[in-house]
C-alpha positions as CSV (number, residue, x, y, z in Angstrom):
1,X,-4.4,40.0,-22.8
2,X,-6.5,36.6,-23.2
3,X,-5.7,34.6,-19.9
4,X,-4.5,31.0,-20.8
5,X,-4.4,27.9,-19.1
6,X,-3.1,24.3,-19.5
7,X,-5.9,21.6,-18.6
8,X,-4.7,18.1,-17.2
9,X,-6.6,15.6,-19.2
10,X,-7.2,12.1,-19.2
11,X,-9.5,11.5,-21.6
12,X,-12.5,10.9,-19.4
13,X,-15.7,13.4,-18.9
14,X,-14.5,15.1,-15.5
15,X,-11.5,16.8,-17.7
16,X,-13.6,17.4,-20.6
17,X,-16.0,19.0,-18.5
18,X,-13.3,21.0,-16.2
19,X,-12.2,22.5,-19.3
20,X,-15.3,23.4,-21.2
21,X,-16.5,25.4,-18.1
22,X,-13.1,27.0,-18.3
23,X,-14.1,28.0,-21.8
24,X,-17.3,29.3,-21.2
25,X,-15.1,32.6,-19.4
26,X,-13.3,32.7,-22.5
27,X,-10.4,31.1,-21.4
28,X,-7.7,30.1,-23.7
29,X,-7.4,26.4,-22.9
30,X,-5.0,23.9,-24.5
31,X,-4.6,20.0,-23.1
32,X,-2.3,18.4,-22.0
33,X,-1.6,15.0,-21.4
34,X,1.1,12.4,-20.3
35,X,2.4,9.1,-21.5
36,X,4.4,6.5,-19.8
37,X,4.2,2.2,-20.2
38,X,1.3,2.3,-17.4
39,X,-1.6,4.4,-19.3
40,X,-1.3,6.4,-22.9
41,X,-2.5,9.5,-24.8
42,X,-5.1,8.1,-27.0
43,X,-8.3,8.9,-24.9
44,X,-7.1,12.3,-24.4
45,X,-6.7,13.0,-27.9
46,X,-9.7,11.9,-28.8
47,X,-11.6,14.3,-26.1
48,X,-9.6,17.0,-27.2
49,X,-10.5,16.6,-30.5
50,X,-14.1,16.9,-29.5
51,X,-13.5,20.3,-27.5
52,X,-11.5,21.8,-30.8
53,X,-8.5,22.6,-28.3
54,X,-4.8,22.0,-28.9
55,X,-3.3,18.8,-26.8
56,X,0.4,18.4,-25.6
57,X,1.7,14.6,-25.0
58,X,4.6,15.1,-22.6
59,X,6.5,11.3,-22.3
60,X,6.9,11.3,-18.7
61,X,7.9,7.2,-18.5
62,X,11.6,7.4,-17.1
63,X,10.9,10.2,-14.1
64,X,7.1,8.1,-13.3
65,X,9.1,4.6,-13.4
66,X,11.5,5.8,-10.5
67,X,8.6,7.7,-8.3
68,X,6.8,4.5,-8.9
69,X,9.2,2.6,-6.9
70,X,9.0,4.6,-3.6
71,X,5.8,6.8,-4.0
72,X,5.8,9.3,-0.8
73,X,2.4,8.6,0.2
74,X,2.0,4.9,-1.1
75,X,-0.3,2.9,-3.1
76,X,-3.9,2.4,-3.9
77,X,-5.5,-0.5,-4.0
78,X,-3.2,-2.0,-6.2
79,X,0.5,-0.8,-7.5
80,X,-1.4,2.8,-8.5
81,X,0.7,5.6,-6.3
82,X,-2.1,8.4,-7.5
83,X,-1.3,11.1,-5.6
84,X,2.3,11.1,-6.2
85,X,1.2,10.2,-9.8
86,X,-0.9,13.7,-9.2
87,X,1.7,15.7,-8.4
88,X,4.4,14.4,-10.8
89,X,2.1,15.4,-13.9
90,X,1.0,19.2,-12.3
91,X,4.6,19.5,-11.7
92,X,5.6,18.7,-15.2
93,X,2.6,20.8,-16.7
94,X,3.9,23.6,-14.0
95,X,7.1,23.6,-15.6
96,X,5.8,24.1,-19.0
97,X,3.3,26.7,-17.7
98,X,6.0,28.5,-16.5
99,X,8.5,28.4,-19.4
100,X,5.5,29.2,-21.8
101,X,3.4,32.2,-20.1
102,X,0.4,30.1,-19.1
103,X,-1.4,31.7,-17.1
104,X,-2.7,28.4,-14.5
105,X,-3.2,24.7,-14.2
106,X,-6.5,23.1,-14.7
107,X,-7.7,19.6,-13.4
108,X,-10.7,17.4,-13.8
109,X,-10.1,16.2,-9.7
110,X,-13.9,16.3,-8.2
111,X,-13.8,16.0,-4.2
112,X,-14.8,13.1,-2.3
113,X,-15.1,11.1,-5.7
114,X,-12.1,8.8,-5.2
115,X,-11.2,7.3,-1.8
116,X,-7.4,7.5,-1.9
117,X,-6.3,10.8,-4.4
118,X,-9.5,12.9,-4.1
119,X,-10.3,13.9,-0.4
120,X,-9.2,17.4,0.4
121,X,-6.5,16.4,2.5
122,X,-4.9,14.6,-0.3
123,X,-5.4,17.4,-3.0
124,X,-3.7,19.5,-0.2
125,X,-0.8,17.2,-0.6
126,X,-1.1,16.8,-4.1
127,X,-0.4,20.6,-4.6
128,X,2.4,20.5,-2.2
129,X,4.1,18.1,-3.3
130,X,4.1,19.6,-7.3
131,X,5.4,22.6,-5.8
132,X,2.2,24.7,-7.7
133,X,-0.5,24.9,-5.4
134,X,-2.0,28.8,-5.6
135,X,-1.6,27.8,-9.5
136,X,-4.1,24.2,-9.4
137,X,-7.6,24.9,-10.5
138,X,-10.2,22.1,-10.0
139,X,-13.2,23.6,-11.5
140,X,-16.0,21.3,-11.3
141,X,-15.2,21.3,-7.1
142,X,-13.9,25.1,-7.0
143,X,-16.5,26.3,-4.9
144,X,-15.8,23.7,-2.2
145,X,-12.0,24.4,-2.1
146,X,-9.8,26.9,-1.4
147,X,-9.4,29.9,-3.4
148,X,-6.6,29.7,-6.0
149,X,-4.2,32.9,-7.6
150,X,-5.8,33.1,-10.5
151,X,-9.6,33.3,-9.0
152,X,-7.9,35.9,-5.9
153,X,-6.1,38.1,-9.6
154,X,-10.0,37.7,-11.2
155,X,-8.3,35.8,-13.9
156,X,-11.3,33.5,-13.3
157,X,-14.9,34.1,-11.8
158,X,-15.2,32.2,-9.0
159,X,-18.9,32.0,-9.2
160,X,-18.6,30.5,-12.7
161,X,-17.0,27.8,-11.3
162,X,-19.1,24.2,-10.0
163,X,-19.5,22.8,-6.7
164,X,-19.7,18.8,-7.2
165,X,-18.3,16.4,-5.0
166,X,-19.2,12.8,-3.8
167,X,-19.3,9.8,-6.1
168,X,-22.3,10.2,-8.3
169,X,-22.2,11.0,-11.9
170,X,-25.4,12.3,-12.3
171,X,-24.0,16.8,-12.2
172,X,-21.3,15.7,-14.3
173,X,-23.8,13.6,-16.8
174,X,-26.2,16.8,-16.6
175,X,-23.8,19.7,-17.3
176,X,-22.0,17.4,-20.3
177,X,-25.5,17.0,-21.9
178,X,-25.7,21.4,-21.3
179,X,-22.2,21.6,-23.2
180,X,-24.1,18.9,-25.7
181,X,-20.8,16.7,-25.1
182,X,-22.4,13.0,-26.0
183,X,-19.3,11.2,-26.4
184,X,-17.3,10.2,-23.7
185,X,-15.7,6.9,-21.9
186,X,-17.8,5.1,-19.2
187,X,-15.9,6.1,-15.8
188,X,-13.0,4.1,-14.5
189,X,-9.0,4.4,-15.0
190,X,-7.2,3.6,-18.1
191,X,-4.1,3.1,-15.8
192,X,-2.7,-0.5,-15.9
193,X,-1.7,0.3,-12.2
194,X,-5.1,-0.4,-11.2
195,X,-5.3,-4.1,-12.5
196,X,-4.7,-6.8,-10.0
197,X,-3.1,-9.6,-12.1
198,X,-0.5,-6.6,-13.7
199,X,-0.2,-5.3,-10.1
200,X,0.9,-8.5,-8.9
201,X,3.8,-9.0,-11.7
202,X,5.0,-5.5,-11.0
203,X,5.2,-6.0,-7.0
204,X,6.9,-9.1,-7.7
205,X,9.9,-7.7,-10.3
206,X,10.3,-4.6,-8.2
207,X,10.8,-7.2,-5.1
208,X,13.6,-9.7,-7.2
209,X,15.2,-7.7,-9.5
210,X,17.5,-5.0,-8.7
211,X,17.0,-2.5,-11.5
212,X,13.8,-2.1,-13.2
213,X,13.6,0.0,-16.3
214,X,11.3,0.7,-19.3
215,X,11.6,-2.3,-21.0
216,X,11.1,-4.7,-18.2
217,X,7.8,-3.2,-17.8
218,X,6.9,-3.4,-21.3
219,X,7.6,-7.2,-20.7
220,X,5.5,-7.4,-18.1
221,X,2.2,-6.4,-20.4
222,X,3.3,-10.0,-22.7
223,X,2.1,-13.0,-22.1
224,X,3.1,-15.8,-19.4
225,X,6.0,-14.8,-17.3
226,X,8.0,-17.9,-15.8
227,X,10.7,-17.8,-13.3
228,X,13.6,-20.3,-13.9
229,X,16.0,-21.7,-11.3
230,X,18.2,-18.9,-11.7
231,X,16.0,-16.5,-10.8
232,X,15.9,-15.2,-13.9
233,X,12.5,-14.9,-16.2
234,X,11.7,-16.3,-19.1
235,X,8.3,-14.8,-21.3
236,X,6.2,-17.2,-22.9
237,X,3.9,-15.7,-25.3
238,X,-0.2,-16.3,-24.9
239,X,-1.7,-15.2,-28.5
240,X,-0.3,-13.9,-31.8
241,X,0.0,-10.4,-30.6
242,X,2.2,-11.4,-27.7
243,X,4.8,-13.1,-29.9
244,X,4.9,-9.9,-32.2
245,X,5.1,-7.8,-29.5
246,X,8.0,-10.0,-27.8
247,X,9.9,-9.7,-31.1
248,X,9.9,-6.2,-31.3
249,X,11.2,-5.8,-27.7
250,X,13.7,-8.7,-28.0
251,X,17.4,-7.0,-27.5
252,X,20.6,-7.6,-28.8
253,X,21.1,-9.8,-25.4
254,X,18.4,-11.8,-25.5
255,X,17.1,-15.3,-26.9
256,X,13.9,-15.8,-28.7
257,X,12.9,-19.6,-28.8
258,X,10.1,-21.0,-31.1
259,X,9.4,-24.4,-31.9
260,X,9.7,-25.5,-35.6
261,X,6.9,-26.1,-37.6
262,X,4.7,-26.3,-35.1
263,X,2.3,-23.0,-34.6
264,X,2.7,-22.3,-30.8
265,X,4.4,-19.3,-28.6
266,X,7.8,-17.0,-28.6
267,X,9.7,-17.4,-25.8
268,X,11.9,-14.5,-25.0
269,X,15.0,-14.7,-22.0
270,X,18.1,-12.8,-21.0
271,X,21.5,-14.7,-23.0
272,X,23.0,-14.9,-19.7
273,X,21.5,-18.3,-18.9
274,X,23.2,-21.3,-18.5
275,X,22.8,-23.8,-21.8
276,X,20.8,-25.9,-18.8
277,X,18.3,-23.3,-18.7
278,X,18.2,-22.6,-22.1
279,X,17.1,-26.2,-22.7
280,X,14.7,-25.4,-19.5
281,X,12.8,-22.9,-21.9
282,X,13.1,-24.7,-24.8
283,X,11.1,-27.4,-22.8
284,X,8.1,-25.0,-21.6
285,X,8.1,-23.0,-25.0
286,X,7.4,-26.7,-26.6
287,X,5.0,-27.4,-23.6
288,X,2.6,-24.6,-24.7
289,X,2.8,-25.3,-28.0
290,X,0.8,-27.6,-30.4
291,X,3.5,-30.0,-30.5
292,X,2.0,-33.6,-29.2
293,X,2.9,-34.3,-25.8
294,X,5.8,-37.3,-25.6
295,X,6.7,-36.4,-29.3
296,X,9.8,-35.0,-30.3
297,X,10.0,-31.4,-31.2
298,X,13.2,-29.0,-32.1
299,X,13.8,-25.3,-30.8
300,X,14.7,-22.5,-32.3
301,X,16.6,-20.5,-30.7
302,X,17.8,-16.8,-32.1
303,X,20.5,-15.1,-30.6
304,X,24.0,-14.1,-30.8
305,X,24.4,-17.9,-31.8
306,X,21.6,-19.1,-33.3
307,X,20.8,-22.8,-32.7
308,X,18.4,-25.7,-32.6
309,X,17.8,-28.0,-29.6
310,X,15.6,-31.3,-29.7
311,X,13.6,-31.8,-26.9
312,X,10.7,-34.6,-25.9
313,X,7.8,-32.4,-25.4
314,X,6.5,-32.5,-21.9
315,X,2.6,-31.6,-20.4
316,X,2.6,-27.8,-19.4
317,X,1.5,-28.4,-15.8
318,X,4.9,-29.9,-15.5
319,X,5.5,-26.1,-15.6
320,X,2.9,-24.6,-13.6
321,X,5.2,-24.0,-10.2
322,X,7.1,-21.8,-12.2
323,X,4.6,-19.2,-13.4
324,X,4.6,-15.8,-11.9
């Protein structure tokens, strides 16, 4: 019988390449990758599409939100948790290899090529904490690492298998141009977690509001985020894209504001303000718009009970203390 295997991918040219060597033994390889609000599906796809394999998206956004929150072995250099982040996807893919007669787990990992998730003390804890260790196959380091179930059941042959390690690109740069792969993404993370100006909204909304769930991070990712004297936030949208975007995610309970006539942001809000700080974001949403400064300007504001509200339209910087 044709071993299989499920191979982690990302998109970028360490999985690609972990899965093509894979292939070379004649392994039966299909992809598999994960979404959540923090990084998406679309450059794994793409690779996928260039190795003729099949690709699972699993949605894994609920469960990573909540590990997110209290990651076991902390953060990166920003709000990224990677080895917990790791773990969480070999343990999903684990699950499915189990329930589906896959025959091991394949990563892209490559030792000593990321400070924090890559040493061999953290893949260690990366395969303990997703509960499939003897089952995690990094290929293009597998000579450097520990021997795996399916290389001790000659599944795989170990000496097909790389040695990399360390930070340079040039083995992996070689061996794609040996597979003839010539397409692939410049290195460095996809993952939003990784971004300082995102990281710093996150850390701040994890620290002031009680529960944090999908949608509040999809909020996050829209233009300017103001906090008002309630504590509560109010989104002020930067460019076209933001005020589509803040539409869409606008619930039953919240208030969009626009000013009339006048091209300029959405505003989106919780409805359980107080009518002074809806006239609060009326004011900054009027600020940023094109509405002269000292004129008068009216609101629209859409909600349960839509209503108008005419406001003297004030400089922006009156605002600034409040931006997040």
């Amino acid at each position: 019988m044709r071993v299989r295997a499920l191979g982690l991918m990302s998109g970028g040219l360490d999985s690609m390449l972990a899965v093509r060597v894979l292939m070379d033994q004649d392994i039966e390889m299909t992809g598999i990758t994960f979404q959540t609000p923090f990084f998406g599906p679309e450059g794994a796809q793409k690779a996928a599409g260039q190795l003729g394999i099949p690709l699972r998206v699993v949605d894994i956004g609920e469960v990573h939100l909540e590990m997110l929150k209290n990651p076991k072995y902390g953060y990166g250099s920003q709000m990224n948790p990677c080895i917990d982040c790791h773990a969480l996807m070999l343990k999903t893919a684990g699950g499915i290899m189990d329930a589906e007669g896959f025959d091991f787990l394949a990563t892209g990992e490559v030792l000593g090529q990321r400070p924090m998730s890559q040493r061999k003390d953290a893949l260690r804890a990366v395969d303990k904490l997703s509960g499939y260790g003897g089952y995690i196959l990094r290929p293009l380091s597998a000579k450097l690492l520990w021997e795996t179930v399916p290389e001790e059941l000659g599944k795989v042959d170990r000496q097909k298998l790389m040695d990399i390690q360390g930070r340079s690109r040039k083995p992996q740069m070689t061996l794609a141009a040996h597979f003839g792969l010539e397409e692939y993404p410049s290195p460095g993370g996809g993952c939003i977690l990784t971004k300082a100006g995102f990281a710093d909204r996150l850390r701040d909304l994890l620290a002031t509001q009680e529960e944090v769930g999908l949608h509040d991070v999809e909020l996050l990712k829209c233009g300017r985020h103001l906090r008002l004297p309630s504590g509560r936030r109010l989104v002020v949208g930067r460019i076209h894209a933001d005020n589509l975007k803040l539409q869409e995610l606008a619930r039953e309970e919240d208030l969009l504001l626009r000013v009339k006539g006048v091209p300029g942001p959405t505003g989106l809000m919780a409805v359980r303000v107080s009518a002074r700080e809806v006239e609060l974001a009326a004011g900054i949403v009027a600020a940023y718009s094109d509405a002269e400064t000292g004129e008068e300007a009216i609101v629209v504001v859409s909600g349960k009970d839509d209503r108008e509200i005419t406001i003297a339209v004030r400089p922006k910087e009156e605002f600034r203390e409040l931006l997040i």
